[in-house]
Backbone as numpy.savetxt, mean C-alpha at the origin, in Angstrom:
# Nx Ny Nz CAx CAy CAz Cx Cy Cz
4.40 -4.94 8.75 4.95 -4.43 7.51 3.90 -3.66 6.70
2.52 -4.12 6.68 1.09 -3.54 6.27 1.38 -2.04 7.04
1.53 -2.29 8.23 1.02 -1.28 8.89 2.27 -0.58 9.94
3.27 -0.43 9.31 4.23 -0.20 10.33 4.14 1.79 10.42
4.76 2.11 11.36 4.86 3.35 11.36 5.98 4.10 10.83
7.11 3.23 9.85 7.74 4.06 9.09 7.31 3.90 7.26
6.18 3.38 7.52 5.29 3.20 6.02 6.35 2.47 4.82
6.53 1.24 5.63 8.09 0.90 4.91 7.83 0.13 3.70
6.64 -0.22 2.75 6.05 -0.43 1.85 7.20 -0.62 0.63
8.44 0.78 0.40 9.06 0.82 -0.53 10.52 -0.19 -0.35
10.72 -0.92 0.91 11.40 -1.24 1.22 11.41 -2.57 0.78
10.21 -3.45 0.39 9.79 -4.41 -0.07 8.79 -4.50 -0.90
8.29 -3.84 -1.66 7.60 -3.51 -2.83 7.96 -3.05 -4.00
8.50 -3.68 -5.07 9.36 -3.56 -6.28 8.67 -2.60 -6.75
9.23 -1.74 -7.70 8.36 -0.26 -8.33 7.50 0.37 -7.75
8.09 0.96 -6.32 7.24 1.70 -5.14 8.57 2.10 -4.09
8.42 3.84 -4.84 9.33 4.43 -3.85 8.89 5.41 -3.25
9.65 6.46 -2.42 9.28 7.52 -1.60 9.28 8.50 -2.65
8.33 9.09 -2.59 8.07 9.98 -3.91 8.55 11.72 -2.80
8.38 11.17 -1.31 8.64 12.69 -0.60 8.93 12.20 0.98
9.58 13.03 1.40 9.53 12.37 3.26 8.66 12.15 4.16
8.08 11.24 4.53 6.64 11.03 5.66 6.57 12.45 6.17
5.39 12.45 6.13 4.82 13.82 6.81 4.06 13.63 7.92
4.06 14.23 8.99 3.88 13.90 10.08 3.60 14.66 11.20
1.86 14.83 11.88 1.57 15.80 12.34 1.50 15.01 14.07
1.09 15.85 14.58 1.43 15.57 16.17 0.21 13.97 16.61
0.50 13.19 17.06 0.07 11.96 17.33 -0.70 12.36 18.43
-2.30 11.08 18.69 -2.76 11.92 20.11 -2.19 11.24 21.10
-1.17 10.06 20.81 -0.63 9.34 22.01 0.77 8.60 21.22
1.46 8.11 22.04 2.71 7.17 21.31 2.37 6.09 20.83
1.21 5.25 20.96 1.20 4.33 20.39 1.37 4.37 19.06
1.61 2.98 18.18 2.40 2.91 16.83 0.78 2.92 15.90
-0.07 2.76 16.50 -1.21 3.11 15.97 -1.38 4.15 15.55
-1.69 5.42 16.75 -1.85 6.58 16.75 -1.22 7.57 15.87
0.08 6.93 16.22 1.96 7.71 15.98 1.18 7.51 13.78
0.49 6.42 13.38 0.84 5.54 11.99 -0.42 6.73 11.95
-1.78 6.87 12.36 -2.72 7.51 11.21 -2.14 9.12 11.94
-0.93 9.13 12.59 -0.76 10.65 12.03 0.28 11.23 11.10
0.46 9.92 10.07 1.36 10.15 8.65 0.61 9.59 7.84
1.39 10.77 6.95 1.40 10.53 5.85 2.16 9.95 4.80
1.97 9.29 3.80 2.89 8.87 2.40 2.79 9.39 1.72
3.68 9.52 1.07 3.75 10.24 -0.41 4.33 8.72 -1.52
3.80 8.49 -2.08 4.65 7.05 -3.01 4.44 6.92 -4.41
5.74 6.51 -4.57 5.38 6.60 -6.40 5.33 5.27 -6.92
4.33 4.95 -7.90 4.45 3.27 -8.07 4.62 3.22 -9.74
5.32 3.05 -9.62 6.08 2.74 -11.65 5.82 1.67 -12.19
4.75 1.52 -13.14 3.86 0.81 -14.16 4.54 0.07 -14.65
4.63 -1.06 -15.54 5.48 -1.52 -16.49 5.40 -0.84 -17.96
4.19 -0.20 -18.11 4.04 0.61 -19.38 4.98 2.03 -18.58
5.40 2.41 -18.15 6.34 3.57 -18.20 5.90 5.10 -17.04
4.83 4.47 -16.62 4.17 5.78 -16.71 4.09 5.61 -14.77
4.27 6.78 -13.98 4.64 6.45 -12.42 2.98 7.31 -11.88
2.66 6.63 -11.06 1.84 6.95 -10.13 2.17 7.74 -9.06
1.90 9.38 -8.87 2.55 9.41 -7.06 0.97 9.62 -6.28
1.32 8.82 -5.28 -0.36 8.49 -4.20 0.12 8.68 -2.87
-0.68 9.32 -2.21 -0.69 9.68 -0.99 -1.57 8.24 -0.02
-0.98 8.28 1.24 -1.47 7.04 1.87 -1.51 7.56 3.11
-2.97 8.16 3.49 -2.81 8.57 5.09 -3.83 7.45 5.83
-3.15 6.60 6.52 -4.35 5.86 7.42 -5.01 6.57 8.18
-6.43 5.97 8.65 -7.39 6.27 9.17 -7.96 5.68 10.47
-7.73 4.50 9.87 -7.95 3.36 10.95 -6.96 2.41 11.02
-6.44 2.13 12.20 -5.55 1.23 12.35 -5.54 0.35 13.58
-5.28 -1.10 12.93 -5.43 -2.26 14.24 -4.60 -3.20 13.69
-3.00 -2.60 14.22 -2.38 -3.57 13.98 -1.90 -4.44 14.35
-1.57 -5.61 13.94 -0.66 -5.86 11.93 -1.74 -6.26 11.32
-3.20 -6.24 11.57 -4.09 -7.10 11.22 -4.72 -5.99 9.66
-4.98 -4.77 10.16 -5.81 -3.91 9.60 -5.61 -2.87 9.47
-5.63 -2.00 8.01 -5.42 -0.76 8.16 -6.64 -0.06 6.99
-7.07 0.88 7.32 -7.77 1.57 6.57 -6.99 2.93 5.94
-7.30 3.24 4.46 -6.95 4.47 4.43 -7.20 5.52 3.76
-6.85 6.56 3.63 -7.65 7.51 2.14 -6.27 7.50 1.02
-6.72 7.66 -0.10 -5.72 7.91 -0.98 -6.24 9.16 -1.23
-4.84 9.90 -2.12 -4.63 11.23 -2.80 -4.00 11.18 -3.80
-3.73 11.87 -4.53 -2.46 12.57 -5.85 -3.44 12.22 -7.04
-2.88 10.91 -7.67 -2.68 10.67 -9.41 -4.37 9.64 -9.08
-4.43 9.17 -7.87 -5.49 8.27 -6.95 -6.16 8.65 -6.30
-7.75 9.22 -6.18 -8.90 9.79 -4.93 -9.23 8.17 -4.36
-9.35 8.26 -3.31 -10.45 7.20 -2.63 -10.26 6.74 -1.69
-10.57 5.83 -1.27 -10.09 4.78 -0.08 -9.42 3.47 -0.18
-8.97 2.99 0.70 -8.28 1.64 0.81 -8.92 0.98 2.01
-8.52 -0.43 1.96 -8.32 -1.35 3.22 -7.74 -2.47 2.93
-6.78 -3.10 3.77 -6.20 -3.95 3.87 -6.29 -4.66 5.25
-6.52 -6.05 5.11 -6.71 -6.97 6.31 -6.05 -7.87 5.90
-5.32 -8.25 6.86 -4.67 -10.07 6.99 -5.85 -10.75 8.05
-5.67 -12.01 6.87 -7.03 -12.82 7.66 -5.95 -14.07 8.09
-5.65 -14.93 9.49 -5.32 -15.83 9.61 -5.95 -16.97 9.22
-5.42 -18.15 8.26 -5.55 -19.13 7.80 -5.70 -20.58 8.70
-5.81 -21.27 8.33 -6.09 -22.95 8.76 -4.47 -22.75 10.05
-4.75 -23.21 11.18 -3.76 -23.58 11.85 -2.34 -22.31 12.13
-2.69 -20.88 11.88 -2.08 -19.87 11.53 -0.76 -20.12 10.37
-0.75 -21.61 9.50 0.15 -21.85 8.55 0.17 -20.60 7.44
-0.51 -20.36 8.05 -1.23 -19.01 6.07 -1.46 -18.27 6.72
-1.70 -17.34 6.02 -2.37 -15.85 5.98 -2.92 -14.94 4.71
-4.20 -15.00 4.49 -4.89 -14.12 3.32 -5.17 -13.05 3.73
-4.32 -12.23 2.74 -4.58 -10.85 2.76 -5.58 -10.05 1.65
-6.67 -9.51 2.84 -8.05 -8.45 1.78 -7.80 -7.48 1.09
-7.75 -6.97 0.28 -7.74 -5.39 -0.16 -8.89 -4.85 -0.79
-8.84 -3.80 -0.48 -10.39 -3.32 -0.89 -9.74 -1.60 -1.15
-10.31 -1.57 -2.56 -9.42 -0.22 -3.03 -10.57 0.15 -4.22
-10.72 0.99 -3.48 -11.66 2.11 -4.01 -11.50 3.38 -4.63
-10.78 3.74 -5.62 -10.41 4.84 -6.06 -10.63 5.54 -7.39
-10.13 6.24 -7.93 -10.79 6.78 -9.55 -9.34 7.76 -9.66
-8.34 7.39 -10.89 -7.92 8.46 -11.54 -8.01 9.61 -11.62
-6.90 10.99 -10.90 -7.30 12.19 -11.05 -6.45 12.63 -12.62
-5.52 11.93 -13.09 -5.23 12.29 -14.54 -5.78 12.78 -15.71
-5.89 13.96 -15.76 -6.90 13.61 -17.49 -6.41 12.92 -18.54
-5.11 12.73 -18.39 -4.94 11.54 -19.61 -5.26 10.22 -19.04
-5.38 10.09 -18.23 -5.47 8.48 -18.11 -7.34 8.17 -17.95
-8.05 9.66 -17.58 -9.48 9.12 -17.70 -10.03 9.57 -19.37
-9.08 10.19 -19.85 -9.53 9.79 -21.48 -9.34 8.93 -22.12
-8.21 8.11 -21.52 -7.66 7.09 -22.36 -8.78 5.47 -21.62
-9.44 6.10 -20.31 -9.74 4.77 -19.88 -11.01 3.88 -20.83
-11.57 4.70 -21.26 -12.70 4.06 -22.20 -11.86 2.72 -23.63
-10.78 2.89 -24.20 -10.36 2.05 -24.73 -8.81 1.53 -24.15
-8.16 2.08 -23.33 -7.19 1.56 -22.62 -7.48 0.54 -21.05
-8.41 0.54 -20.70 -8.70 -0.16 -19.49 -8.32 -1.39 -19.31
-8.57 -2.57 -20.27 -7.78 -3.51 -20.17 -6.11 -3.31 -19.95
-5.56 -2.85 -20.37 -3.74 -2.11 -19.84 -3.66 -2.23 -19.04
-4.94 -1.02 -18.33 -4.75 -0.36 -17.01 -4.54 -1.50 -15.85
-6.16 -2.71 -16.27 -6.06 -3.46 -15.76 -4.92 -4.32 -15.07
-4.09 -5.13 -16.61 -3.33 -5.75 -16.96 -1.96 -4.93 -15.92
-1.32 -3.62 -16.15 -0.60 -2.70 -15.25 -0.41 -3.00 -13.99
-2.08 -3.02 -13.35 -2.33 -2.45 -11.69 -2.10 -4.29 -11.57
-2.65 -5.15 -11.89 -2.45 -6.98 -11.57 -1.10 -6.66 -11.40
-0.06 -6.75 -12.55 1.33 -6.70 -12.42 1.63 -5.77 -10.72
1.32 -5.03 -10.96 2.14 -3.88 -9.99 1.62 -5.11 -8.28
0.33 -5.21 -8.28 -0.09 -5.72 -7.12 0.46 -7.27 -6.65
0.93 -7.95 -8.06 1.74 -8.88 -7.91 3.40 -8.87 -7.32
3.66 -8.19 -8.16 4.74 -7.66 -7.39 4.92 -7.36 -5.86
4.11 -6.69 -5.41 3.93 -6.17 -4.60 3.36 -7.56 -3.10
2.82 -8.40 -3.32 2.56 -9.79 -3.47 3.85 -10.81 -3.12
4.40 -10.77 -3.52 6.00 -11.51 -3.53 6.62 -10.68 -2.64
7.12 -9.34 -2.62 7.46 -8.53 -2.04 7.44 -8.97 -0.58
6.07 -8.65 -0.53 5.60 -9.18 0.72 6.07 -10.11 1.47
5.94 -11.20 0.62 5.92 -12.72 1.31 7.44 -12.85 1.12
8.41 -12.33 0.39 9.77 -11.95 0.68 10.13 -11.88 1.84
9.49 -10.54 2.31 9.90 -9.39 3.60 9.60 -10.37 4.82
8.30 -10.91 4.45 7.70 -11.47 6.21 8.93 -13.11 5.88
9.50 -13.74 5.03 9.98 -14.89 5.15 11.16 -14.52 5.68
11.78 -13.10 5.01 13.49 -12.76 5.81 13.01 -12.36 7.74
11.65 -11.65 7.68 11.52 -11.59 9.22 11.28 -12.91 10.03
10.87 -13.86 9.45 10.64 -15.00 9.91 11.92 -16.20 10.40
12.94 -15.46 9.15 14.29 -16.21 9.23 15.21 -15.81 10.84
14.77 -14.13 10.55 15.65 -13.62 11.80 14.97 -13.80 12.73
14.13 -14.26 13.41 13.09 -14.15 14.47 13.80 -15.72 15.04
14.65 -15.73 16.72 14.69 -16.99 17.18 13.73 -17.57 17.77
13.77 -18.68 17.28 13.24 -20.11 17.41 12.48 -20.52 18.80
């Protein structure tokens, strides 16, 4: 679901939609690896203060379902990573993120010197969400998956 090749993120991630249609250049092989860092996302993620993010999500590296690396673009410059780490007895699973990016907005990097706590407060919410979402999606795949 991290790492699928129809970047299905909006499908289970509350305030995160397709901001444009996967874009998608020639793969160097079929694998769902290959097929995944040769798209792109386009996604819009809607704040609780009002205000929508659209970010580009092209992976880079991919080893999946475990790991994906990626660059961001749009309203977001930088990088990402996400890892699922298996837990005690595979009962769990902790997931890493590592997100590295900087605001290309000029309103939002003028406002960041006394708005940052918001921003903060915003991106927690959004990633929470996003959090549940998750553990939503993998419990309905878990339901349908026989025994």
């Amino acid at each position: 679901m991290i790492a699928d090749t129809d970047m299905s993120w909006p499908q289970w991630w509350p305030n995160c939609t397709f901001a444009a249609p996967l874009e998608r250049t020639e793969a160097l092989s079929q694998a769902p690896e290959e097929i995944l860092k040769a798209t792109t996302a386009h996604l819009n993620f809607k704040a609780f203060l009002g205000y929508t993010l659209t970010i580009t999500i092209h992976p880079t590296k991919v080893a999946a379902p475990r790991d994906i690396e990626f660059d961001a673009g749009g309203h977001l410059q930088g990088t990402g990573r996400v890892t699922l780490v298996p837990q005690e007895q595979g009962q769990a699973t902790r997931m890493d993120i590592e997100w590295r990016v900087r605001p290309t907005q000029r309103w939002m990097n003028v406002l960041t010197p006394i708005a940052a706590p918001v921003f903060v407060a915003a991106h927690a919410l959004m990633m929470r969400q996003g959090e549940k979402g998750l553990e939503q999606a993998v419990a309905n795949n878990r339901a349908k998956k026989p025994a």
